[in-house]
BAPA-222843 format. One record per residue (C-alpha): x, z, y. Coordinates in steps of 0.05 Angstrom, whole numbers, plus 5000, padded with zeros to 4 digits. Layout:
BEGIN
{gudo {X, Z, Y}}
...
This chain:
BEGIN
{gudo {5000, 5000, 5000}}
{gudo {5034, 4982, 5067}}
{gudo {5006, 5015, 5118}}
{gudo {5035, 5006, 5185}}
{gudo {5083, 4946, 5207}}
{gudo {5138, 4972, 5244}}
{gudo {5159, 4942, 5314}}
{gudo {5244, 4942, 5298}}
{gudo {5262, 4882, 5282}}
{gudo {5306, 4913, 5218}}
{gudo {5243, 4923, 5191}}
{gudo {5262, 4993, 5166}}
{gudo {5211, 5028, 5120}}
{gudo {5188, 5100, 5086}}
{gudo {5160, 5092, 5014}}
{gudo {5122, 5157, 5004}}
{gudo {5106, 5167, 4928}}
{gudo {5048, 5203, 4879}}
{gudo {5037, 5194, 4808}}
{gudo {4970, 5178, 4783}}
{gudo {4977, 5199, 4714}}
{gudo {5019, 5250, 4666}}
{gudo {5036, 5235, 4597}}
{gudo {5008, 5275, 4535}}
{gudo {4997, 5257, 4460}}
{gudo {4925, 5267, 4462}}
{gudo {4916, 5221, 4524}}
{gudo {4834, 5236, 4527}}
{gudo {4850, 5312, 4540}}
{gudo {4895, 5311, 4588}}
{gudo {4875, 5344, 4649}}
{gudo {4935, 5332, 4690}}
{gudo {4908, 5369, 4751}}
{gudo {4966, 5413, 4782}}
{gudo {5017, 5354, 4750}}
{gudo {4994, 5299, 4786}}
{gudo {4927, 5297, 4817}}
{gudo {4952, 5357, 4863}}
{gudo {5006, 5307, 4890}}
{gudo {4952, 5241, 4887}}
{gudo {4900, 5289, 4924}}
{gudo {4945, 5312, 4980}}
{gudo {4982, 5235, 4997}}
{gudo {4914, 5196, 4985}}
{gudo {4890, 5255, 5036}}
{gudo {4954, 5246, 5080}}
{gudo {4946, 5170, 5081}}
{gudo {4876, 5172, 5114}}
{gudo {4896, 5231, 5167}}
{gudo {4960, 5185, 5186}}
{gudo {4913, 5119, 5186}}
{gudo {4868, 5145, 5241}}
{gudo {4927, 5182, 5276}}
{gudo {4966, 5114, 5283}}
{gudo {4895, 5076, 5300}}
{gudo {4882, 5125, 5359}}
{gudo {4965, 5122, 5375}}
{gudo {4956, 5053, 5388}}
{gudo {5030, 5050, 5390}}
{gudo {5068, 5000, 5342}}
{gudo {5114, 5053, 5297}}
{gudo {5183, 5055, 5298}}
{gudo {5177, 5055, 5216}}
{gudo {5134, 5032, 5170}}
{gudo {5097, 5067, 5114}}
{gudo {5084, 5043, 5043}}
{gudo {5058, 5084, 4998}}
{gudo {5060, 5082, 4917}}
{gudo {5014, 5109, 4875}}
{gudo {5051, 5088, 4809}}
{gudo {5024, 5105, 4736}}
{gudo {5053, 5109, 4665}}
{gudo {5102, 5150, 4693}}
{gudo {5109, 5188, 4630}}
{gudo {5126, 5124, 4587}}
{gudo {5199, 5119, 4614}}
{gudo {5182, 5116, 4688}}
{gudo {5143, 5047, 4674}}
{gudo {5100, 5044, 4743}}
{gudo {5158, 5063, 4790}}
{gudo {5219, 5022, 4748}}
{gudo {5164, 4967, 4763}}
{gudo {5157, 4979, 4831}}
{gudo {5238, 4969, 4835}}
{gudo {5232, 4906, 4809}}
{gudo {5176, 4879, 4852}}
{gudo {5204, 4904, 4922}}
{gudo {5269, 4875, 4900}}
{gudo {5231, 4807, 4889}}
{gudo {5205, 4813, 4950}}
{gudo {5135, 4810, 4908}}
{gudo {5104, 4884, 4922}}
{gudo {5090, 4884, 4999}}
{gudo {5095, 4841, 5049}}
{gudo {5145, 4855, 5101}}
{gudo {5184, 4913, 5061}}
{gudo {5231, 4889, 5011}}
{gudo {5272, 4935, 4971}}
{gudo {5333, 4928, 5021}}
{gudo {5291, 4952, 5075}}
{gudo {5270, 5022, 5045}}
{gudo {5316, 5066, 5085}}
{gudo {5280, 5130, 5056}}
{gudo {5234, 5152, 5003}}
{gudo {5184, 5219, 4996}}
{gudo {5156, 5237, 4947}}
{gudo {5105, 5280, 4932}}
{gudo {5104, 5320, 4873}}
{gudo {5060, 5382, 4838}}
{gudo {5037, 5423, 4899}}
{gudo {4970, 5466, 4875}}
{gudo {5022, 5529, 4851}}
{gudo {5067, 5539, 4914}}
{gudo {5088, 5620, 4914}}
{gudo {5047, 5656, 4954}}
{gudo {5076, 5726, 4990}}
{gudo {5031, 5776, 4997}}
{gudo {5015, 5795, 5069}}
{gudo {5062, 5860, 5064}}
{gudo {5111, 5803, 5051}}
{gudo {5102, 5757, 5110}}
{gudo {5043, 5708, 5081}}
{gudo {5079, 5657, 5070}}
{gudo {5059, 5596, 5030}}
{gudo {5129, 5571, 5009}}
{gudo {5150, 5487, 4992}}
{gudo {5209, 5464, 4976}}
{gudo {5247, 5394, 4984}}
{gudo {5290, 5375, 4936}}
{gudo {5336, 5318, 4959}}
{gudo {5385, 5270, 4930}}
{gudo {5454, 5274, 4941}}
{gudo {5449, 5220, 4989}}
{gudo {5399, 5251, 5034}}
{gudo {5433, 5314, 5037}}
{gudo {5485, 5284, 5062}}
{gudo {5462, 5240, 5113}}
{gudo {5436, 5239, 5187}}
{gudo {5368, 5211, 5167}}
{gudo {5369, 5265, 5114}}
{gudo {5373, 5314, 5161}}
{gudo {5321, 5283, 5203}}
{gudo {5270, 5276, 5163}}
{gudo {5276, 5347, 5131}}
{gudo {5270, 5369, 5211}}
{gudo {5205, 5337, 5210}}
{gudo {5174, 5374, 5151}}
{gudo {5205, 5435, 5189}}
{gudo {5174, 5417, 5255}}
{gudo {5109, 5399, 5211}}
{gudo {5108, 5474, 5171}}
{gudo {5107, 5510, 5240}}
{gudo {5049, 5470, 5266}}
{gudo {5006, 5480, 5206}}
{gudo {4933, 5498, 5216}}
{gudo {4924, 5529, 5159}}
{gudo {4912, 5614, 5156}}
{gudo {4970, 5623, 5110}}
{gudo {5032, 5603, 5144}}
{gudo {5072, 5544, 5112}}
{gudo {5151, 5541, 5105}}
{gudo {5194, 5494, 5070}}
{gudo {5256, 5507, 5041}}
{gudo {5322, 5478, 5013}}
{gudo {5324, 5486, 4937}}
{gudo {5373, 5534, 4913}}
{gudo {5405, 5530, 4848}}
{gudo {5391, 5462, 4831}}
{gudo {5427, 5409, 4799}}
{gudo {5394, 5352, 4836}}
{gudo {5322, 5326, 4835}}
{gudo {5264, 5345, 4790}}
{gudo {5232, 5295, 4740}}
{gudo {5204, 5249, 4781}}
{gudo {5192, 5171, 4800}}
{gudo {5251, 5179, 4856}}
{gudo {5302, 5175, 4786}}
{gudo {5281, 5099, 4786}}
{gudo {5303, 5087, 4854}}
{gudo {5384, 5119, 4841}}
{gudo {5426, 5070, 4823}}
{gudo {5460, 5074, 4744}}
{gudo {5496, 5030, 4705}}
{gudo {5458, 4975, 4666}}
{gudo {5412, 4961, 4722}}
{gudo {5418, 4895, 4771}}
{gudo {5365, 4910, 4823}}
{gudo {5397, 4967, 4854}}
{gudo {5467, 4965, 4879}}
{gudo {5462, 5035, 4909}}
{gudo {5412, 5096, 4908}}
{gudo {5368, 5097, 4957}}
{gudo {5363, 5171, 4991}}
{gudo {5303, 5209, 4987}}
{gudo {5268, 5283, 4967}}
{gudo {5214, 5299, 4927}}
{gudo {5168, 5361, 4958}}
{gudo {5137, 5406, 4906}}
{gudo {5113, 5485, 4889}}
{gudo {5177, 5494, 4859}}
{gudo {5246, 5517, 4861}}
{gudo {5279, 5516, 4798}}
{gudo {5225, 5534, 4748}}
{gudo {5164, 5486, 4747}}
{gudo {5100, 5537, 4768}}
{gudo {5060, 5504, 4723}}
{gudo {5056, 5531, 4651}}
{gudo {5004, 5492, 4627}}
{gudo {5031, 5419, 4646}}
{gudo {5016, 5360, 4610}}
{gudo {4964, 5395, 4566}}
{gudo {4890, 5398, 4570}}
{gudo {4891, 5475, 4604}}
{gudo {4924, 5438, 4661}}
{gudo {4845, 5431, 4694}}
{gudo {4819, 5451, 4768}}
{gudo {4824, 5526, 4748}}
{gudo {4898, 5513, 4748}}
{gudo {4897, 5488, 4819}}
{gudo {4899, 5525, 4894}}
{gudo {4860, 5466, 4933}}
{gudo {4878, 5504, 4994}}
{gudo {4956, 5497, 4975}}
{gudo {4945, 5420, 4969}}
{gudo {4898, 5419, 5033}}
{gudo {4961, 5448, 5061}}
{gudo {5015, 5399, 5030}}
{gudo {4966, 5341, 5057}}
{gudo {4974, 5367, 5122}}
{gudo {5046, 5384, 5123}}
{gudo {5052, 5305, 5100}}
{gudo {5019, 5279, 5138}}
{gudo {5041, 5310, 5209}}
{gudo {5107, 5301, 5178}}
{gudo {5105, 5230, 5163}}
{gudo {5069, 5214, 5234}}
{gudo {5138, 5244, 5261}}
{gudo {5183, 5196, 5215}}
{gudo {5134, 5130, 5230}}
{gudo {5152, 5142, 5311}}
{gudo {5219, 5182, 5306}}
{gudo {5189, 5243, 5335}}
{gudo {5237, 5296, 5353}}
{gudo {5229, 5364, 5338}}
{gudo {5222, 5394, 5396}}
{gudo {5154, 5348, 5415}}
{gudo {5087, 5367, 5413}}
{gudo {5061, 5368, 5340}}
{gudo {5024, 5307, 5312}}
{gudo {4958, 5287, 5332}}
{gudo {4928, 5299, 5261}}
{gudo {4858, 5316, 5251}}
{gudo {4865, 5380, 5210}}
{gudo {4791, 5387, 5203}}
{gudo {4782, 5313, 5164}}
{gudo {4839, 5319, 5129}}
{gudo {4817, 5393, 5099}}
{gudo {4750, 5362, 5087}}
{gudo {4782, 5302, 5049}}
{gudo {4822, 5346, 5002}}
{gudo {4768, 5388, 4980}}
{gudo {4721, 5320, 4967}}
{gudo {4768, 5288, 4926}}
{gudo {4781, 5357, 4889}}
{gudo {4715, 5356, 4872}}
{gudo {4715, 5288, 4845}}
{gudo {4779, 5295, 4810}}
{gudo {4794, 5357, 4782}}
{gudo {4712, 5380, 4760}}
{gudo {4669, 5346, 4718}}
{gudo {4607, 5378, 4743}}
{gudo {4610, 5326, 4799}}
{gudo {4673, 5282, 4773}}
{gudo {4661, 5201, 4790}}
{gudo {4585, 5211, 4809}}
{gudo {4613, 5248, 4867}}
{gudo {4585, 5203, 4937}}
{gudo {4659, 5201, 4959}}
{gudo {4679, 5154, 4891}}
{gudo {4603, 5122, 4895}}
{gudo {4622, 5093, 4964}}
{gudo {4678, 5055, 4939}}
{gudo {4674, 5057, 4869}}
{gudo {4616, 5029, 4812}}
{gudo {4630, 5084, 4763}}
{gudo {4593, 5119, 4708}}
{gudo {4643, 5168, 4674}}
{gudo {4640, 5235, 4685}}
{gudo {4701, 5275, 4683}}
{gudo {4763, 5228, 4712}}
{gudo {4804, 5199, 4654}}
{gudo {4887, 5193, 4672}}
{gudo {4900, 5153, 4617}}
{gudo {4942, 5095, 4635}}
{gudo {4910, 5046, 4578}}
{gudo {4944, 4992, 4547}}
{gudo {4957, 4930, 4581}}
{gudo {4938, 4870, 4525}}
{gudo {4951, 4810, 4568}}
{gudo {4962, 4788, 4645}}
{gudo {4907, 4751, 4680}}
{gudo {4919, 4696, 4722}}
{gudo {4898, 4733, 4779}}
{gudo {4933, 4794, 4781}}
{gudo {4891, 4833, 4842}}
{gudo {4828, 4819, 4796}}
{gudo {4799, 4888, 4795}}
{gudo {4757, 4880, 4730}}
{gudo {4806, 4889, 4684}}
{gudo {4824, 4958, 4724}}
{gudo {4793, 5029, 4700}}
{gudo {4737, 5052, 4747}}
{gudo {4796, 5115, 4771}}
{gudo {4844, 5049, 4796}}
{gudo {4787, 5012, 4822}}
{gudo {4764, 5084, 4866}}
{gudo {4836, 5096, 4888}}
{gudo {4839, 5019, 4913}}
{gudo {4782, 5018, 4950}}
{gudo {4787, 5092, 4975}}
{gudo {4858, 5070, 5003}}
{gudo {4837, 4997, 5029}}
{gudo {4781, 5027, 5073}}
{gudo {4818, 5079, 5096}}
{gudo {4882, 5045, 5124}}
{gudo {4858, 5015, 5187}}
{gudo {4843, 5085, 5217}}
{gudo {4763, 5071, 5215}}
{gudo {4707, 5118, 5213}}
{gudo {4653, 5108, 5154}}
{gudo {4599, 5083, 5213}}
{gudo {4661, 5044, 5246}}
{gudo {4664, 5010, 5170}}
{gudo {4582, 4996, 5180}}
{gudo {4577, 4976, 5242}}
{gudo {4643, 4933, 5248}}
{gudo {4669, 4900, 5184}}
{gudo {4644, 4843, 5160}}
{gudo {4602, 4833, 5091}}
{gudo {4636, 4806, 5033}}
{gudo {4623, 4802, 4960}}
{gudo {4655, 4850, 4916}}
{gudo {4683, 4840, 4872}}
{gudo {4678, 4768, 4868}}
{gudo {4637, 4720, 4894}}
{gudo {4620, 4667, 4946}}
{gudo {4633, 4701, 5008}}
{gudo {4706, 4715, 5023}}
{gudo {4739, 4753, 5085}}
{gudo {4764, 4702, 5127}}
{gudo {4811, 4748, 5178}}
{gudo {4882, 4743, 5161}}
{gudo {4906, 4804, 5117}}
{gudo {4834, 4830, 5104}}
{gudo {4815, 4849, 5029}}
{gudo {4749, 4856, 5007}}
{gudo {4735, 4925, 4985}}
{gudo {4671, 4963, 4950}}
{gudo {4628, 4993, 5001}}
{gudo {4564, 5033, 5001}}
{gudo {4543, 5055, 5066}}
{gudo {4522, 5134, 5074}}
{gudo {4473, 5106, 5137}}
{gudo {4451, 5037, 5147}}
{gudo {4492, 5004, 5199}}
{gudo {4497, 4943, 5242}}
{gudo {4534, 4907, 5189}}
{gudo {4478, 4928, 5140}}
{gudo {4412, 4901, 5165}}
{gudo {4392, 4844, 5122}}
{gudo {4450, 4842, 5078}}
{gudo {4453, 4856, 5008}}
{gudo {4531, 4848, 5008}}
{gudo {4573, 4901, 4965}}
{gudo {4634, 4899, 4999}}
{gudo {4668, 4900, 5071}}
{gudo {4729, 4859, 5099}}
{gudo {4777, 4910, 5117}}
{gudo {4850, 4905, 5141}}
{gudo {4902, 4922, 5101}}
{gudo {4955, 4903, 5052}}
{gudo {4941, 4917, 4974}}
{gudo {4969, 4906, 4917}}
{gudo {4956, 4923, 4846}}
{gudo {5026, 4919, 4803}}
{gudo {5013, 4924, 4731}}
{gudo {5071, 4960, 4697}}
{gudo {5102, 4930, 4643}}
{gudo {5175, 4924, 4607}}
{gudo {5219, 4878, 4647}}
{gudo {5247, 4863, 4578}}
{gudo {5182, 4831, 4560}}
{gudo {5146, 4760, 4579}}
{gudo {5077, 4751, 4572}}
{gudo {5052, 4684, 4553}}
{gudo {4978, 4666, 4575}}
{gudo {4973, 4609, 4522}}
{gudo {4971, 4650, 4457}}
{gudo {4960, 4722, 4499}}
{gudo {5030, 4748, 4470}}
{gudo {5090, 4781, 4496}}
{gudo {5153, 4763, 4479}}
{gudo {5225, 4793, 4486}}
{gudo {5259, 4758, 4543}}
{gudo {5333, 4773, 4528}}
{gudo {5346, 4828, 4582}}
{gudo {5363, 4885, 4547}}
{gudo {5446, 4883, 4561}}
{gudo {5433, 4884, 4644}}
{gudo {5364, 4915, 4650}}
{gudo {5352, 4985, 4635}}
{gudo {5284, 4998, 4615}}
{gudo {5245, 5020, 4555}}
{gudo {5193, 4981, 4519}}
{gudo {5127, 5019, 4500}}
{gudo {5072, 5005, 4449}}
{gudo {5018, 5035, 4425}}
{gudo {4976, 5023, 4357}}
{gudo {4905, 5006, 4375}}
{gudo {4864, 5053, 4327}}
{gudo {4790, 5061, 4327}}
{gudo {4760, 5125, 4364}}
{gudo {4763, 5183, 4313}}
{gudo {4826, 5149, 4277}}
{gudo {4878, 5190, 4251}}
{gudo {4832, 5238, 4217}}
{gudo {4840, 5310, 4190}}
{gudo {4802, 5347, 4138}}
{gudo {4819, 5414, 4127}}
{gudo {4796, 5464, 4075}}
{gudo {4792, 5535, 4090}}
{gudo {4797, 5592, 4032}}
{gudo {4742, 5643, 4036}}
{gudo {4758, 5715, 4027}}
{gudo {4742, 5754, 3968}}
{gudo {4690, 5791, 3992}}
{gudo {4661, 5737, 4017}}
{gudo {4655, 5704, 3947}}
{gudo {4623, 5771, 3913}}
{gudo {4573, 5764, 3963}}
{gudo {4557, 5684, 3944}}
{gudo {4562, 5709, 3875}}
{gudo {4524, 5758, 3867}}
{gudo {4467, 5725, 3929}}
{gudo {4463, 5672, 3866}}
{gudo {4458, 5710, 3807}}
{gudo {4397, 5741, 3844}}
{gudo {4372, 5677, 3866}}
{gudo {4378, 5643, 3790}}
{gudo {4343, 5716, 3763}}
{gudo {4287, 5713, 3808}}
{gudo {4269, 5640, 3792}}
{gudo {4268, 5650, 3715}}
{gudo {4218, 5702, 3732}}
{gudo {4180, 5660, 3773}}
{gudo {4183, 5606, 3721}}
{gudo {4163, 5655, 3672}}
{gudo {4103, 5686, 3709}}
{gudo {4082, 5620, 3725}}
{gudo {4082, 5606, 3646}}
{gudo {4033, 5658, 3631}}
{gudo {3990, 5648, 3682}}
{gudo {3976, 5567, 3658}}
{gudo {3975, 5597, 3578}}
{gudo {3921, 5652, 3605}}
{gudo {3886, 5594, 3648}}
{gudo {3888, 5543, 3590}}
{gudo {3856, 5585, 3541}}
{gudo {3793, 5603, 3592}}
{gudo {3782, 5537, 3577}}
């Protein structure tokens, strides 16, 4: 998602990073909530607050923002080793090759940050872990100023710090590994310096990760409303090189909060889950609970952006993201954008870098008298990247994929999975009573097979006695 061209004519630009999924070997019950969603919830969140911030600015930025929300992250770091390769093919977003990313952020677990108790100074502590790179450099330092400058102008009633790790070897797991240079790899000549802000020091705060305990119960959506906002008043410094000492960003606080605890509620419970009206505006859905499973890609369609062959949870997060990223209201979005049909059909945007994006108006607007359109023309730049193997090549005439001979420069992993019917492996186990329990049976029958000879027998001599009435 690119959100914001910059005016230097470098073209310099921030990737800010979430993950959309977390790995587990019983994919359907994985939660994922504090592992990823708390990061997802807090950018997506950011993104909007920044959007409108920017929109009311109506400044160009010094530096431009992409953000990635990459998947399959637990399969070897598929989505972001992806995202490498398309940005270094120029491929992923338009005006922000891989050579321009001067910085990335990303946003990790955030729903467990230590808390101190009021006797202790109530603070609600993050930390930034950085790469060896960013530690050492002046834009390093810069942006870790802004987070600072951020943390002191939070509006939330527990006051927000970040800290340097301590202890550390380097960075956490996380989809910033894809973007350090190692041997074996030809689209990065050198690591590209960036920090990864999570709950955590040097122990993860999350006990139940990757597991199906990892659900909203496992989650402070007040310590991701905060994150959000420390993002996003962050990354409004970065985007116009605001100094420290200048007032704090002009970030609706309010929205934002409100944004966080909607898409908590769609997210992370399954009371609400994708019926919720925030993923009904943007979203045709009819699941329940949200399901982070990657799935399996089978073949490549010849349009890639073709959101049909997308789960409804990729198809919510596009749209959600798309309408979002020109800074407009939801009646701005009625009123102003034109109709389209989503997600195919005749009529097409016709502006220069709109997309057509699900929309359900809330209140009937200007744009919605008479029209029985599903979508809206909104600006911004989109792109889905499916993430496959760059050791593998997919070809559309038989719908196979094929080893393409990379594996001695390219370092990536190749995953598969074996398409088994729901239900399939199956386990049947038999458990031995106690002995008790089989007296009990024993002696329930013996009494049962006793009383029905008697009953047979009674019944005997009451048809003899009957018979010989007759």
């Amino acid at each position: 998602v690119h959100h914001a061209e910059s005016s230097s004519s470098q073209g310099e630009c921030v990737l800010v990073l979430a993950q959309v999924d977390k790995g587990n070997l019983f994919h359907r019950m994985n939660k994922g909530a504090e592992g990823a969603l708390s990061g997802l919830i807090a950018s997506a969140a950011a993104f909007e607050a920044v959007a409108k911030a920017i929109a009311a600015a109506k400044e160009p930025v010094a530096r431009s923002l992409v953000f990635g929300f990459v998947g399959s992250e637990g399969y070897g770091l598929a989505g972001s080793r992806r995202v490498v390769s398309e940005l270094a093919a120029g491929r992923a977003v338009s005006g922000c090759a891989l050579a321009d990313v001067s910085f990335i952020v990303e946003v990790g677990s955030v729903g467990l940050p230590r808390s101190m108790s009021e006797e202790e100074g109530g603070l609600r502590e993050y930390f930034l872990h950085m790469t060896p790179q960013a530690q050492n450099s002046s834009d390093g330092a810069a942006i870790y100023e802004a987070f600072e400058a951020a943390a002191k102008s939070s509006g939330q009633e527990a006051e927000v710090v970040v800290r340097r790790p301590s202890g550390t070897p380097g960075i956490p797991p996380s989809s910033l590994m894809s973007f350090q240079h190692a041997e074996g790899t030809n689209a990065l000549k050198e690591s590209i310096p960036g920090m990864v802000l999570t709950d955590f020091n040097e122990t993860l705060a999350n006990k139940y990760l990757s597991s199906y305990l990892d659900d909203a119960g496992n989650v402070n959506v007040s310590s991701v409303s905060a994150a959000s906002e420390l993002l996003a008043k962050a990354l409004y410094r970065i985007a116009y090189n605001v100094s420290s000492e200048e007032p704090p960003a002009p970030v609706d606080t309010e929205s934002l909060n409100a944004t966080v605890y909607d898409l908590t509620g769609c997210l992370l419970t399954s009371s609400e889950g994708m019926q919720c009206d925030l993923v009904q505006q943007v979203a045709d859905s009819y699941l329940g609970s949200v399901s982070l499973y990657p799935g399996v890609l089978f073949g490549l369609s010849k349009d890639l952006q073709n959101p049909n062959d997308k789960t409804d949870f990729v198809r919510f997060l596009w749209s959600f993201l798309a309408t979002r990223a020109g800074g407009l209201s939801e009646q701005e979005i009625s009123d102003q954008a034109a109709t389209c049909d989503f997600p195919s059909g005749k009529l097409k945007c016709a502006g220069e870098g709109d997309v057509c994006a699900r929309w359900r108006s809330k209140t009937k607007g200007k744009g919605d008298s008479g029209s029985s359109k599903n979508g809206r023309c909104v600006s911004a730049q989109m792109q889905y990247v499916p993430a496959w193997s760059q050791h593998l090549l997919h070809d559309p005439k038989t719908n196979a994929w094929r080893i393409n001979g990379t594996a001695s420069t390219v370092a990536d992993d190749i995953w598969t999975e074996s398409n088994w019917n729901y239900g399939t492996p199956s386990a049947m186990i038999r458990v031995t009573e106690t002995h008790a329990y089989g007296v009990v049976l024993f002696l329930s029958g013996l009494i049962l097979t006793g009383a029905c000879f008697w009953g047979v027998k009674r019944a005997r001599q009451h048809i003899e006695k009957q018979m010989k009435q007759w």
